[in-house]
Structure formats: C-alpha cells, structure tokens
ROTOR-820245 format. One line per 4 residues: number of its first residue (from 0); for each residue x, y, z of N, C-alpha, C. Coordinates in steps of 0.1 Angstrom, whole numbers, plus 2048, in hexadecimal, padded with zeros to 3 digits. Each point is the difference from the previous one (the first is absolute). Layout:
<pts>
NUM = X:Y:Z:X:Y:Z:X:Y:Z ~ ... .
</pts>
This chain:
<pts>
0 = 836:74B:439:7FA:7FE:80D:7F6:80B:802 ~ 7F8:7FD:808:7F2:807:7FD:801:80D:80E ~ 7FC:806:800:802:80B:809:7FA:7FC:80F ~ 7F3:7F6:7FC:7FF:7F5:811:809:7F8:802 .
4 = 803:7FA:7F9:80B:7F8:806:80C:803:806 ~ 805:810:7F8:80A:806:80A:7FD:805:80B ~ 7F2:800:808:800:801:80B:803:7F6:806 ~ 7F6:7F8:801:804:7F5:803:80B:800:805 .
8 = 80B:7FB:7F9:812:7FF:7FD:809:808:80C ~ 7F6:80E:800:806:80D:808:800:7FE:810 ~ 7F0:7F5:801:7FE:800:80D:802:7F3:806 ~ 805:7F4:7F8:806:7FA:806:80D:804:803 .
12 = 80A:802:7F6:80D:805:805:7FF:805:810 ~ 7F7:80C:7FE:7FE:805:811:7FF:7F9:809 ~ 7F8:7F5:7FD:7FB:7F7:80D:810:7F6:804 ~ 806:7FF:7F3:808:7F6:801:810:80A:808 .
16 = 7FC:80B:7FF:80D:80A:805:7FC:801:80F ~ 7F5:7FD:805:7FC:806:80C:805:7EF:809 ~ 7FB:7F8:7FB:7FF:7F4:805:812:802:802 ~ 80A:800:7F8:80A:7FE:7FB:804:804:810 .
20 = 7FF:816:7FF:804:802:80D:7FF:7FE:80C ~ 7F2:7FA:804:7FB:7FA:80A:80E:7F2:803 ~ 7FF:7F9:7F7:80A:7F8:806:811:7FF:800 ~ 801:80C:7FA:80B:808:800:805:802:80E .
24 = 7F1:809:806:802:805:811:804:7F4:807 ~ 7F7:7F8:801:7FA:7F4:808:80F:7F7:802 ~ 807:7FD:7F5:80F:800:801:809:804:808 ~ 800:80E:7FE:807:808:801:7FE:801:811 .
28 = 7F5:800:808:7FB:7FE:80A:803:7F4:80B ~ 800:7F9:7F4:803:7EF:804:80D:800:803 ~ 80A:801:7F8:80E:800:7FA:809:7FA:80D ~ 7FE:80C:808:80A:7FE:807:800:7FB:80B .
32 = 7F6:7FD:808:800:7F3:809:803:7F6:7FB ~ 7FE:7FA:7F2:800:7F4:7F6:80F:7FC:804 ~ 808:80C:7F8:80D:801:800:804:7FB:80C ~ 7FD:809:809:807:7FB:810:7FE:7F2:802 .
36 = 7F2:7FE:800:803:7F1:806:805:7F5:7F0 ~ 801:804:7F6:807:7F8:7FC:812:805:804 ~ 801:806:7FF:813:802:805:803:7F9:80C ~ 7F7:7FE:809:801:7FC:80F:806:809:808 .
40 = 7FC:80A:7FE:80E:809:80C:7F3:80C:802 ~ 7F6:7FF:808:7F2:80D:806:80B:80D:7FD ~ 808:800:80F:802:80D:803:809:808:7F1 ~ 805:7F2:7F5:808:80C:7FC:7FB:807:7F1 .
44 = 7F1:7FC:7FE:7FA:801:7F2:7F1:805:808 ~ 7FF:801:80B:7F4:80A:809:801:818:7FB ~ 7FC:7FE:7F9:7FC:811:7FC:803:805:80B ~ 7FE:80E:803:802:80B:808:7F7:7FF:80A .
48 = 7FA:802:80A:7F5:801:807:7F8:7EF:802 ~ 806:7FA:7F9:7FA:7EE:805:801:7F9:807 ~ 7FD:7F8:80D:806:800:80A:802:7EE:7F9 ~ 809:7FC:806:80B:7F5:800:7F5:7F1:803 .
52 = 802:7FA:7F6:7FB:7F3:7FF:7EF:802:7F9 ~ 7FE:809:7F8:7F5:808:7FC:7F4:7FC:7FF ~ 803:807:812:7F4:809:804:7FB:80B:7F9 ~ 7F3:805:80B:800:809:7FE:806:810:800 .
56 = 804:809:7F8:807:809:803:800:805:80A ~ 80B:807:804:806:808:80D:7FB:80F:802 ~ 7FA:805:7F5:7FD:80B:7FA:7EF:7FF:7FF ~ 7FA:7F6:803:7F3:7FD:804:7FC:7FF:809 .
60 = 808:800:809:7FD:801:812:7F6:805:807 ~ 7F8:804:806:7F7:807:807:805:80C:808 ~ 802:80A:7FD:804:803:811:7F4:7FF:80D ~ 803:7FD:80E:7F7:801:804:803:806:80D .
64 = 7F8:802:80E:804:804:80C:7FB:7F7:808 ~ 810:7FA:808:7F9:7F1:80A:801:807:810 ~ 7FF:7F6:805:7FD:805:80F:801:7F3:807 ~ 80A:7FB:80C:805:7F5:802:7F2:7FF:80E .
68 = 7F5:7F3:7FC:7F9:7FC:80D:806:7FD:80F ~ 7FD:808:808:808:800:811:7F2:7F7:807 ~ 800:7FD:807:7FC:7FD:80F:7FB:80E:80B ~ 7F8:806:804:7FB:806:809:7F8:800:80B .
72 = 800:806:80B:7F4:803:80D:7F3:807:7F9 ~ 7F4:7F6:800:7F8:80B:7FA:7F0:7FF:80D ~ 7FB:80D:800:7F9:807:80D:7F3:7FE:7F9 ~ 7F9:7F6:805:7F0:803:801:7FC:80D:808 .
76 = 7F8:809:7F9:803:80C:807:7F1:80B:7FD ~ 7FC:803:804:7F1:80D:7FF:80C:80E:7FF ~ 7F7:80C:7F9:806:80B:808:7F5:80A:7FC ~ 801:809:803:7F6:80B:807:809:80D:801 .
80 = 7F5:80C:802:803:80A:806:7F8:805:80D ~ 805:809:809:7FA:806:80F:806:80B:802 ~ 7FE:7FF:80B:802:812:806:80B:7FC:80F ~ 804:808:802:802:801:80C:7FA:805:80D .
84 = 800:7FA:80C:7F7:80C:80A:807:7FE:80C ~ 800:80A:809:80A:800:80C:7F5:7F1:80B ~ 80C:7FC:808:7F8:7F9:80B:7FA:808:809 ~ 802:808:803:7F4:809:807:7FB:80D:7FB .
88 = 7FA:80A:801:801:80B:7FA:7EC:807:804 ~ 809:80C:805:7F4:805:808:803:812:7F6 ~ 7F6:806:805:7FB:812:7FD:800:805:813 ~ 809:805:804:7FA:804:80C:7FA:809:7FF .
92 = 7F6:804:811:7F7:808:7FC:7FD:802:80E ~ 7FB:80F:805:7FC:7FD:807:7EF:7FD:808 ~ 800:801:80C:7F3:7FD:804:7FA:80A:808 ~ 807:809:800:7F8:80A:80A:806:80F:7F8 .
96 = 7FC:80A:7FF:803:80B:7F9:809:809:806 ~ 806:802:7FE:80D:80C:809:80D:808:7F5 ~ 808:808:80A:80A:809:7F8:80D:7F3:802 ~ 807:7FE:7F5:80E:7F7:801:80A:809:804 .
100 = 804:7F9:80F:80B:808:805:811:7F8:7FD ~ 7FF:7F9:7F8:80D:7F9:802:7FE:7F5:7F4 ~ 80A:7FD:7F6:803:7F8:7F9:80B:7F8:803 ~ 801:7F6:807:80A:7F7:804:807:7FA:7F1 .
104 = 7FF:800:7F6:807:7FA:7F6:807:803:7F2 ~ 806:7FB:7FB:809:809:7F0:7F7:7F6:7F5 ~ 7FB:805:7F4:7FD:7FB:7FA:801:7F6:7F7 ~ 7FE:7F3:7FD:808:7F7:7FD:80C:7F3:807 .
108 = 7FE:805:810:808:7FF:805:7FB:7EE:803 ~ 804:7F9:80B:7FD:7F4:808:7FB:805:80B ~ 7FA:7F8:804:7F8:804:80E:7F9:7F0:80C ~ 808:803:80A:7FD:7F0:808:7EE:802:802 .
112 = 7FF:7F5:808:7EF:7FB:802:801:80B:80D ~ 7F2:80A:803:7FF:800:80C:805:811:804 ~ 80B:804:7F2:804:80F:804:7F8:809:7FD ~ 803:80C:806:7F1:80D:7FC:806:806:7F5 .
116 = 7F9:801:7F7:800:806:7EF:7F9:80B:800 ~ 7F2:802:80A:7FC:80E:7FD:7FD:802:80D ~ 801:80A:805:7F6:808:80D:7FD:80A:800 ~ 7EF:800:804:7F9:809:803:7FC:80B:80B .
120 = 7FF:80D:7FB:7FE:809:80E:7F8:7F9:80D ~ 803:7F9:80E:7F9:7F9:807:800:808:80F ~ 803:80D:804:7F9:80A:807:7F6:7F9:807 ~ 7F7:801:7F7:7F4:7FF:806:7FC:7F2:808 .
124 = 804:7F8:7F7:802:7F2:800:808:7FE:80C ~ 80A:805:806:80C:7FD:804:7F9:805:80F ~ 7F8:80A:802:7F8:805:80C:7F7:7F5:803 ~ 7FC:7FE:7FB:7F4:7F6:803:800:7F4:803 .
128 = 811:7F8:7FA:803:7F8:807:807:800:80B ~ 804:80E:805:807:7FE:80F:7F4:809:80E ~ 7F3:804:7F5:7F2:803:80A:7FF:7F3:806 ~ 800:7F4:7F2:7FA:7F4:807:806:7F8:809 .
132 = 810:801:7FD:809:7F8:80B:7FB:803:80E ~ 800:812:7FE:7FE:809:813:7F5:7F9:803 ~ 7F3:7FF:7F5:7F3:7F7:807:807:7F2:805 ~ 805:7FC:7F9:802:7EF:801:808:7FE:80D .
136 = 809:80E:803:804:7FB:811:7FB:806:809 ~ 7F5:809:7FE:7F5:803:807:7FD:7F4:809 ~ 7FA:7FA:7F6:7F4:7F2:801:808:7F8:809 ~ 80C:7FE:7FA:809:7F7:808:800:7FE:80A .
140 = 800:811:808:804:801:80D:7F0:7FE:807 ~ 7F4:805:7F6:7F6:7FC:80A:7FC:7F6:801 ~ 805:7F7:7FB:802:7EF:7FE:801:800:80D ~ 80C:801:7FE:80C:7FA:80F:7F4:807:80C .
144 = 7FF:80B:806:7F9:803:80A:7F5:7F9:7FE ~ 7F5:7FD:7F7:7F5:7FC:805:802:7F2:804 ~ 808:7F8:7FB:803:7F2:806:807:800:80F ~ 806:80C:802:802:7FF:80F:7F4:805:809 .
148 = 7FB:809:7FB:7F7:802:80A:7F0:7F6:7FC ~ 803:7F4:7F6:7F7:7F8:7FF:800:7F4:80D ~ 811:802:802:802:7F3:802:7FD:802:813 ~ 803:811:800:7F7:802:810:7F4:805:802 .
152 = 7F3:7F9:7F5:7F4:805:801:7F7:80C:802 ~ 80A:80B:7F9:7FC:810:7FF:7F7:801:7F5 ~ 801:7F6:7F1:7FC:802:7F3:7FE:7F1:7FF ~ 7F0:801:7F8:7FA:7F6:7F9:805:7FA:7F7 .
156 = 7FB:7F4:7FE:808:7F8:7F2:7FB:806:7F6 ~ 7F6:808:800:7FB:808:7F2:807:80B:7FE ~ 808:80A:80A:805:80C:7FF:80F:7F6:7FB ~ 805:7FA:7FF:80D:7F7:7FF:7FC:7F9:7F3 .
160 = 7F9:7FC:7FC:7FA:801:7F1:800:80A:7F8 ~ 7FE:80B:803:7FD:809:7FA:810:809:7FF ~ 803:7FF:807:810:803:7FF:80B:7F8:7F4 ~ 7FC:7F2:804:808:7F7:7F2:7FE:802:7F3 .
164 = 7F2:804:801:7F9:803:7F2:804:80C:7FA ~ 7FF:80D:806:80B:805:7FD:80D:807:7FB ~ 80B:7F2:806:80E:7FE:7FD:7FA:7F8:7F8 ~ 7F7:7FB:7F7:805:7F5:7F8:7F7:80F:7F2 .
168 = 7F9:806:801:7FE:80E:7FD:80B:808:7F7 ~ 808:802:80A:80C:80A:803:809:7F9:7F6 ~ 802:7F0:801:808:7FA:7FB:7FE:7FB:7EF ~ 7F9:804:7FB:7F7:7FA:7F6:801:812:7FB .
172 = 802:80A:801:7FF:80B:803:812:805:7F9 ~ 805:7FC:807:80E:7FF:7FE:801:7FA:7F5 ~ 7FB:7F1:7FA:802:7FA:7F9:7FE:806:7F3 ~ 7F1:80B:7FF:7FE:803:7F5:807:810:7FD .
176 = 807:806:80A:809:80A:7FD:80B:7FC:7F7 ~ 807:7F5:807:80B:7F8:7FD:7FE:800:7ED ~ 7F8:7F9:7FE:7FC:7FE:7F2:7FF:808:7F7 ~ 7F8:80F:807:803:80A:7F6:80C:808:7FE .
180 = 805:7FD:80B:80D:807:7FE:80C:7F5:7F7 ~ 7FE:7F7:800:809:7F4:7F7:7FB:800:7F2 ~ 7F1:809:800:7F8:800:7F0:808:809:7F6 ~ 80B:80B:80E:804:80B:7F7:811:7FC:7FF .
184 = 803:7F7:802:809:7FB:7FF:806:7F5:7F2 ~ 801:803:7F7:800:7F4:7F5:80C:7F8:7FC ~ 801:7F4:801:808:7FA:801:802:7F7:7F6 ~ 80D:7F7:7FC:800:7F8:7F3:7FB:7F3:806 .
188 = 7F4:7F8:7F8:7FE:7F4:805:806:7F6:7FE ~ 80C:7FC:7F6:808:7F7:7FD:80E:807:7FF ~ 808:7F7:7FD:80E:80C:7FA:7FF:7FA:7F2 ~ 807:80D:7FA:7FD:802:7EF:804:80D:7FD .
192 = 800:807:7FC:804:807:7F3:7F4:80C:800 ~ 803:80F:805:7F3:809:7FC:802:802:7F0 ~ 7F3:809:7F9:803:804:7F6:806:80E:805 ~ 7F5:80C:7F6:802:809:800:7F4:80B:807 .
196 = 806:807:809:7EF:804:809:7FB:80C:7F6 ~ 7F5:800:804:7FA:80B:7FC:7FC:80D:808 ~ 806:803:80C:7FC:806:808:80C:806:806 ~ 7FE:80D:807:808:806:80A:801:800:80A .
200 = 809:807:808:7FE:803:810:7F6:80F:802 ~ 7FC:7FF:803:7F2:80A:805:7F0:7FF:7F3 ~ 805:7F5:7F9:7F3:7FF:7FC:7F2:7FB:808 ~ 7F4:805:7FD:7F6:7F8:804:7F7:7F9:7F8 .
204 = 803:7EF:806:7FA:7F6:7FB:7F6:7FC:805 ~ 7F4:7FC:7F7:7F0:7FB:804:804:7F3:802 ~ 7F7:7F9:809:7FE:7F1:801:801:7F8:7EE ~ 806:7F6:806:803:7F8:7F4:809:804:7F1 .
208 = 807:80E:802:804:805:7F6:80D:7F9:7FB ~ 808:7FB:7F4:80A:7FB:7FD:80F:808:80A ~ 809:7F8:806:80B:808:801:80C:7FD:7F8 ~ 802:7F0:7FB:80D:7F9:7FE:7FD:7F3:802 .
212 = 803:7F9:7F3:800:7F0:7FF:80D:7F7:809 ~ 7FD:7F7:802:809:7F7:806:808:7F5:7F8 ~ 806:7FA:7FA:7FF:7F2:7FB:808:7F6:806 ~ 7FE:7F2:804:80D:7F9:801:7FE:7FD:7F5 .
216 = 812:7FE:7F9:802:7FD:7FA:80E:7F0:7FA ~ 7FE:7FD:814:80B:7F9:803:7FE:7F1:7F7 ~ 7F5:7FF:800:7F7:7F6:7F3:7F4:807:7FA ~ 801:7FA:7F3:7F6:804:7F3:7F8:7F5:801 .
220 = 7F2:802:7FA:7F6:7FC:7FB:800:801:7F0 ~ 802:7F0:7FA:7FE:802:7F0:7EE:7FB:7FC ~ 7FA:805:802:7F1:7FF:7F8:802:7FA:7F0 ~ 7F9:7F4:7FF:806:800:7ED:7EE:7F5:7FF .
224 = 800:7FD:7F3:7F6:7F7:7FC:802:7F6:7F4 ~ 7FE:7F4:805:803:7F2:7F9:7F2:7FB:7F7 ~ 7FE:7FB:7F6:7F9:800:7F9:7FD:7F3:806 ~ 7F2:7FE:801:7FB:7F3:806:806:7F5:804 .
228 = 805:7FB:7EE:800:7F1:7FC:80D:7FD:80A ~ 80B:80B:807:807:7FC:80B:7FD:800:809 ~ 7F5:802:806:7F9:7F9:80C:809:7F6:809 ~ 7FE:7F6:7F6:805:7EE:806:80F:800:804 .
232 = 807:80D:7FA:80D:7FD:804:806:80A:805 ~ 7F9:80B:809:803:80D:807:7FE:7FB:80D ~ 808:803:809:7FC:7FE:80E:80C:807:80A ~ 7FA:803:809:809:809:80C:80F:7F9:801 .
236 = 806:80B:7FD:812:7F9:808:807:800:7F4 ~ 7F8:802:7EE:80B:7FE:7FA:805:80A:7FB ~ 80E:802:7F9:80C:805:800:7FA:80A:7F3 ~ 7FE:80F:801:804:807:7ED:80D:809:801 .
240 = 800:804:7F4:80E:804:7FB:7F7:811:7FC ~ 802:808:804:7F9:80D:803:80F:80B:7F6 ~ 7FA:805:7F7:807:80C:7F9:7FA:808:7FC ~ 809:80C:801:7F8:80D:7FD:806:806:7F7 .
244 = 7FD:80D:7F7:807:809:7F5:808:808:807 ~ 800:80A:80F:802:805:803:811:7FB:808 ~ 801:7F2:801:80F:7FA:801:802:7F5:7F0 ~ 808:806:7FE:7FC:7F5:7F4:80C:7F6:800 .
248 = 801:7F4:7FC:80C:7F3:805:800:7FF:80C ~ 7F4:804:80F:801:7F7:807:7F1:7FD:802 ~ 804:7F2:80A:7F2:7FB:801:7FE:7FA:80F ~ 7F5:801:806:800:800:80E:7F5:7F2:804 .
252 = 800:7F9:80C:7FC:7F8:802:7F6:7FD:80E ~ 7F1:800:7F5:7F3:800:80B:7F7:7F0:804 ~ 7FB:803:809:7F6:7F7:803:7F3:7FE:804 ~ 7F8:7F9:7F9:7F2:800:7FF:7F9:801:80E .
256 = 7F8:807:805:7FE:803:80E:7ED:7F8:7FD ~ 7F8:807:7F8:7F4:7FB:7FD:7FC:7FF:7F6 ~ 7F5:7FA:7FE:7FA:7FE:7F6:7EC:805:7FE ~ 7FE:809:7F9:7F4:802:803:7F6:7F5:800 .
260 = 7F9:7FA:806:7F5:7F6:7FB:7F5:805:7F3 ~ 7FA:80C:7FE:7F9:805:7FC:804:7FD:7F0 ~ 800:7FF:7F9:804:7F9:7EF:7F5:812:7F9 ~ 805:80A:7FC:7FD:80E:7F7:7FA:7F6:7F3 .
264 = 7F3:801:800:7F6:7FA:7F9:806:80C:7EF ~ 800:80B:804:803:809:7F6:80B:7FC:7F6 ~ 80C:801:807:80D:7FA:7F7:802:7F3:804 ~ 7FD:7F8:808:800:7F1:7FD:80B:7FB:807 .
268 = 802:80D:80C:812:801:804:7FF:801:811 ~ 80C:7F6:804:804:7FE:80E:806:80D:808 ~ 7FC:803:809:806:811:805:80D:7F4:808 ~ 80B:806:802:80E:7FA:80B:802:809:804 .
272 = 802:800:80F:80E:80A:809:80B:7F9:805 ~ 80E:806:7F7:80C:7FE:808:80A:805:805 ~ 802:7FD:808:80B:80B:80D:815:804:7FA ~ 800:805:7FF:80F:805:7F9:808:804:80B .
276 = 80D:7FD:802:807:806:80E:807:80A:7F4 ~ 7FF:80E:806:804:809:7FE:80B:80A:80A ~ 80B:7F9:807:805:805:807:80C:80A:7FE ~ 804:800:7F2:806:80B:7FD:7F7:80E:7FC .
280 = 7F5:7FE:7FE:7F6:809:7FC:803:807:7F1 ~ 802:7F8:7F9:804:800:7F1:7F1:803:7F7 ~ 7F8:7FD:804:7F5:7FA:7FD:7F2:807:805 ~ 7F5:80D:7FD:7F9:803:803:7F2:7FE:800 .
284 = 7F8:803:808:7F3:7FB:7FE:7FA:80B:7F2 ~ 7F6:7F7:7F9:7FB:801:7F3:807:7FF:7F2 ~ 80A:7FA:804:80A:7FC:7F6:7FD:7F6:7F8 ~ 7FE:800:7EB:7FC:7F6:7FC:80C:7F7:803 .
288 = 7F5:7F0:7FE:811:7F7:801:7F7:7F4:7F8 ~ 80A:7F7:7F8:801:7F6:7F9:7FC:7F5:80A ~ 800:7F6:7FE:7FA:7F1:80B:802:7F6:7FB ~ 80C:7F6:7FF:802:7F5:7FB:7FA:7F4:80A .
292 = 7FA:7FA:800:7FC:7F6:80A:802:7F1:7F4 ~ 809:7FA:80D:80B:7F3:7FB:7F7:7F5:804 ~ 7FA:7F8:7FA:7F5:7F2:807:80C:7F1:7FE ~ 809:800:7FA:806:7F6:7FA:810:804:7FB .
296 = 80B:7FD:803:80D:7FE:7F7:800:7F1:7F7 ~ 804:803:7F6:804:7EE:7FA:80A:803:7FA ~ 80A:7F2:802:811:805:7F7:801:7F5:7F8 ~ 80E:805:7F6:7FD:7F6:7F5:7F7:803:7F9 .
300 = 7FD:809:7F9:7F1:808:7F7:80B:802:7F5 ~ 7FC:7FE:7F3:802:802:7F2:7FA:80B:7FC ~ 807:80D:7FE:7F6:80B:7FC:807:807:7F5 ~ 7F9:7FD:7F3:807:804:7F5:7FD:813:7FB .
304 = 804:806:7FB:7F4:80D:7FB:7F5:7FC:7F6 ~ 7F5:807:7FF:7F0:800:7F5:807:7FC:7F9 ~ 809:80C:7F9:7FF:7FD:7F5:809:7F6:7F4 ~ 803:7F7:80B:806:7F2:7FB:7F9:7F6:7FD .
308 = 7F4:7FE:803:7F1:7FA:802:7FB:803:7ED ~ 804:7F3:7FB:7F6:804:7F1:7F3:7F7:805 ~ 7F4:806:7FC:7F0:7FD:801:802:7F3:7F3 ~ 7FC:7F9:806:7F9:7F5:7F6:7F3:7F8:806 .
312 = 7F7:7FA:7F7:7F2:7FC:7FF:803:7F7:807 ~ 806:7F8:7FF:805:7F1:809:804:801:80E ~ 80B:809:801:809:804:808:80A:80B:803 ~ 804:807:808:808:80D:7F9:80E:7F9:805 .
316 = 80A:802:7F7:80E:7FC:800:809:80B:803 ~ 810:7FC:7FE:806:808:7FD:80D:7FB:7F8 ~ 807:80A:7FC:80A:7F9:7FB:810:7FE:806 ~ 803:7F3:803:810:7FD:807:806:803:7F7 .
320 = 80E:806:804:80E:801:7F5:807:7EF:808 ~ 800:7F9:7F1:80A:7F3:808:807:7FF:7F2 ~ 80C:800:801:80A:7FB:7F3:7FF:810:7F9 ~ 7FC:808:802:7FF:80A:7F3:7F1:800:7F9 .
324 = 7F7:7FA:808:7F9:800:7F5:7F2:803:80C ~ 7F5:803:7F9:7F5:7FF:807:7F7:7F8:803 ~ 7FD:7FB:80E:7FA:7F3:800:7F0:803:805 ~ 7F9:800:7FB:7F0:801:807:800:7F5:80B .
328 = 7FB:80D:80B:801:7F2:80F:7ED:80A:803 ~ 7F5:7F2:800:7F7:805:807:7FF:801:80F ~ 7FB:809:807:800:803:80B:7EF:801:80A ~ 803:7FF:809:7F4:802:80C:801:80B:807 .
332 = 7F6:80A:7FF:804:810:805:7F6:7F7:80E ~ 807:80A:80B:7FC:805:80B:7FA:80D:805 ~ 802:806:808:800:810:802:809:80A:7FC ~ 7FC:80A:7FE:804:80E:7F8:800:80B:80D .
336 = 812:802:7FF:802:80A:809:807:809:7FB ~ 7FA:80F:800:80B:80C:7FD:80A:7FA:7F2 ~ 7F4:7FE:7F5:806:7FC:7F2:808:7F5:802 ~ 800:7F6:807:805:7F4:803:7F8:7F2:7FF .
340 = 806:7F6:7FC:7F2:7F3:801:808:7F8:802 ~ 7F7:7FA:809:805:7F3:808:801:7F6:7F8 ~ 80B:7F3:7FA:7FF:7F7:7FA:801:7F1:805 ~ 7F3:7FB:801:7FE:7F2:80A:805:7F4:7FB .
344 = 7FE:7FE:7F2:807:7F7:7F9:807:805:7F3 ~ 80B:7F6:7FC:802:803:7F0:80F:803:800 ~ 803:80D:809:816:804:802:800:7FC:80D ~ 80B:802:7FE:80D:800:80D:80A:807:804 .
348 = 802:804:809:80B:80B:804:80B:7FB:7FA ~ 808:810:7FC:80B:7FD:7F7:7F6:801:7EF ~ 7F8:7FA:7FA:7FA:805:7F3:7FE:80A:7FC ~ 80E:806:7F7:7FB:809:7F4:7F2:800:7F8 .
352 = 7FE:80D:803:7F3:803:7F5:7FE:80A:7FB ~ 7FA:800:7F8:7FC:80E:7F5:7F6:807:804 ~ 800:80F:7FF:7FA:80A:804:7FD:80A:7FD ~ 809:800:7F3:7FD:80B:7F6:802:800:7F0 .
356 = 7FA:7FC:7F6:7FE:7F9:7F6:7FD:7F5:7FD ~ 7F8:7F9:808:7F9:7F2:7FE:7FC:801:7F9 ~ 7F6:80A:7F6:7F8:802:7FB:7FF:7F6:7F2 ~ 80E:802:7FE:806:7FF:7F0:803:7F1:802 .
360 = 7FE:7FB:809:80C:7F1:804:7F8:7FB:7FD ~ 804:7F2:7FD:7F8:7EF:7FE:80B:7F7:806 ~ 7FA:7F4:803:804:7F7:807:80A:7FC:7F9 ~ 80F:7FF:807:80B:7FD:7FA:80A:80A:7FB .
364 = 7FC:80F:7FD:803:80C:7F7:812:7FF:808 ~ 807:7FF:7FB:80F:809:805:7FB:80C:803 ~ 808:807:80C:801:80C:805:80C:803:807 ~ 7FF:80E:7FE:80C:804:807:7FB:80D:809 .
368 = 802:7F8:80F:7FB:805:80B:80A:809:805 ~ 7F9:80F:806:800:804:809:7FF:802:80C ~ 809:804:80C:7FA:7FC:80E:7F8:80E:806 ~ 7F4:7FD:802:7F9:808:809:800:801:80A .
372 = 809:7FA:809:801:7FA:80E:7F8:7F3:806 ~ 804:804:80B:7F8:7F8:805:7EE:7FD:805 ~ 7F9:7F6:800:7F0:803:804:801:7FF:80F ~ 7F8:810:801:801:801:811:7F3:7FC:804 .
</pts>
C-alpha cells in the first residue's frame, strides 16, 4: 500500500469515529424519555430534576419577582413649592421723634388689637392737650353769654359770629393736641404675635425708626406658582395638601383664596395665594412648604410599578404568572405616578406579574415566582 493511500485510510477511520460518537450521544440523550414512554409509567423512569409527564425540567425554572395587581384611589394632582407669610404683619414705627418711656410688652409674646406696646415721653404733648381743653371751655362759656346777651340785643349778630368761630377754633385746636399726644402713644393694630424689639426704655427714637414687628399668625398666607398649562383647572375654593420639612409625617390642609390674573411672561407661571388656619401656631411665617393641589380622585386605577412595563415596538407588555408559567399580556399605559403606571387595558385585579427578571422570560417560560407584594 502506497504511503497516500494510508492516509487516506487514516482519515477516513477518523471521520467514521467522529460520526460514530456523535450518534453515540444523540442516543444516549434520546434514551431515556424513549424508555419511559415505551414502559408507560412517566413518573417512574423520569431522571432526577424532570418534572412528571416530560416537561420541561423543574430545575429550568425562572426565578422571578411577582407582585399581585390591586385596585387603587388615584389623584389627578399639580405640586409646587411656596413660602409661607403671616396674615398680617407690620414694622412699627414711629411718627413723631421722642425718648421711650415705657415698653408695654415681653418679647415674643401675643398681644390683643388696640393695646399700647410702646410709649413715648408725652410731657409736652400731654400740656398742650389740656392748654387746649382750658381754651375749648373758655369759648364755651363765651358761647353761652353772647347768645344771652344776643338774645337781649346788647351784641350784634357779627360779635355772635365771631364768638362761634372761635369755639369751633378752640375745638379743632383740641383736636389737634389730642392727636399728638395719641402719636406718642403706639399701639398694636391687629392682635398677633410681637417679634423681638430693638429698643429700650429711655432710648431716643427719630421719626420712622424700626421698634418691633407684629405678625398675625392666626392664618398663613401660602404664595406658590403653577405652571401655566394649569390655568384651565386652578380656581378659588380648591382644596391643597400643604407639607413642610420642618414637621415631617404631617400634612396640613389649605385653600385657594386667589389667583393672580397676570400670567409671568418670564417663567410661563401662574402666581396663587392660599390661606392655612394655623391655630395651634405650629407653623411660622417664611416657612418652606410643599403644595399638593388635588384637581380629580378616580378609583379602581390599576397601578402596576415601571419596572414591570417591558418596551416593545408594537406595544409594551408584561408578563402574567398563570399555571407556573409566564404569559405575555399586552397592556395600555396610562399615567405615571411616583414610579407607578396606570394600566387601562390588558390585567385585572388579583393578576400576578413579573417585576423582576422578565428580562430572560419568553412567552410560556415556567417560573418560579417570588412575591414582591402587593402593587400599590
């Protein structure tokens, strides 16, 4: 034999060894399902990990993370940030310049409508309105006499003119004593809440100088701003849900008082004022706060989490656990709230679904689910 030919020889053998084990495996692979269903008995000629009546294995399963579809209240809803500001809130001051003889109040304290909070050295003041009283009953009395002796023709109706004019002189006289002595008097114009003064007793204050803020604080003012395109559905009377950092887990409950007409050409945004009852006084003016504003409740809402939502070109689906297995159910998204989405068509309350390994899944795949809870 010729030394080509024994190759030849060498490399068929090979091919014919290779083929050989190929269907060696392929057998061997085969074998034992064959066996079962010829024996007729699944469960008792089913291998280790094969699940009964052969299926697919037990040991192929998926794991995955489901999450059982609920029913919910869900809030058409804006939110925003603002400030807080007292319902009233003044700087007193005064109007006339003098030494402070008296601080009627503690700082911080409450204070009704109408009481004296500061008073000024009024001496001088205080002379000049009881100069003008002595005039004012001066006049009085020459009133009275010239009308009697008018009325027995001793004095002209011009000397009896000239007397009324006068008492109305004298009286007008009085009036403006009166005033400056009430100028040095300072008083709260609402009741509210002082701050903290800046002043003492024997200080001397110029006209208009700061003494001590006032605030009510019996209601707040929430200042916030709505981005235009809510225009159509903001209007006086309705209901927000108002929270702040500085109480945190609770939430307090305001009402739309106005609406600016003016539309901020700048940001594109609606100015609102709404009124807060603040009667425990929990709650201070300049305080940031949160601003839920509610336009709509709807119940019966399907809200699954994102990330149960697989994207597809068609349609985005998800996958139901029914029987053990995974079922592709296409769906109709709605609105997305706080990592939530609304589902309009497609489940049902009560439907298991997947949430965490879809990734790997195909339509039909066995799995062995996980419960994530419930979708809130």
């Amino acid at each position: 034999m010729s030394h080509r030919n024994r190759h030849s020889l060498v490399f068929l053998i090979a091919i014919a060894g290779l083929l050989a084990a190929a269907y060696w495996a392929y057998v061997a692979y085969r074998g034992t399902p064959s066996a079962v269903a010829i024996s007729g008995n699944p469960s008792a000629g089913a291998p280790p990990g094969m699940a009964k009546g052969g299926g697919a294995p037990a040991s192929m399963a998926l794991p995955v993370e489901t999450v059982i579809v609920a029913a919910s209240e869900l809030a058409l809803d804006a939110t925003a940030v603002g400030s807080l500001r007292s319902n009233e809130s003044v700087v007193l001051r005064p109007e006339t310049a003098g030494r402070i003889a008296v601080i009627n109040f503690k700082d911080g304290s409450a204070v009704a409508k109408g009481s004296l909070l500061v008073g000024l050295d009024a001496a001088m003041q205080s002379a000049e309105y009881d100069q003008a009283k002595a005039n004012l009953g001066l006049a009085q009395m020459n009133l009275k006499r010239s009308r009697e002796l008018f009325e027995k023709k001793f004095v002209s109706q011009q000397a009896l003119d000239n007397v009324e004019a006068a008492l109305k002189v004298q009286e007008a006289a009085l009036a403006l004593a009166q005033a400056k002595l009430e100028k040095m008097r300072i008083k709260a114009p609402f009741a509210g809440v002082v701050g903290i003064r800046n002043v003492s007793v024997g200080d001397y204050v110029k006209e208009g100088q700061e003494l001590v803020n006032i605030e009510d604080i019996s209601t707040l003012k929430i200042d916030f701003r709505l981005p235009e395109s809510y225009l159509g559905q903001v209007r006086p009377g309705q209901l927000l849900e108002v929270a702040t950092d500085a109480l945190p887990g609770r939430s307090f409950e305001a009402r739309i008082e106005a609406i600016n007409p003016l539309v901020d050409t700048a940001g594109r945004a609606v100015s609102c004022r709404a009124h807060l009852s603040n009667a425990d006084g929990r709650l201070r003016p300049g305080m940031f706060v949160r601003v839920r504003l509610i336009f709509e409740r709807r119940g019966n809402v399907l809200m699954v989490p994102e990330q149960a939502i697989v994207p597809d070109m068609k349609a985005p689906f998800v996958y139901r656990v029914q029987d053990g297995k995974a079922v592709r159910a296409p769906v109709k998204t709605g609105l997305r709230r706080n990592a939530q989405v609304e589902i309009v068509d497609g489940l049902r309350s009560g439907d298991e679904i997947v949430v965490a390994g879809q990734m790997k899944l195909r339509d039909g795949a066995p799995v062995k689910a996980a419960s994530a809870g419930a979708a809130q």
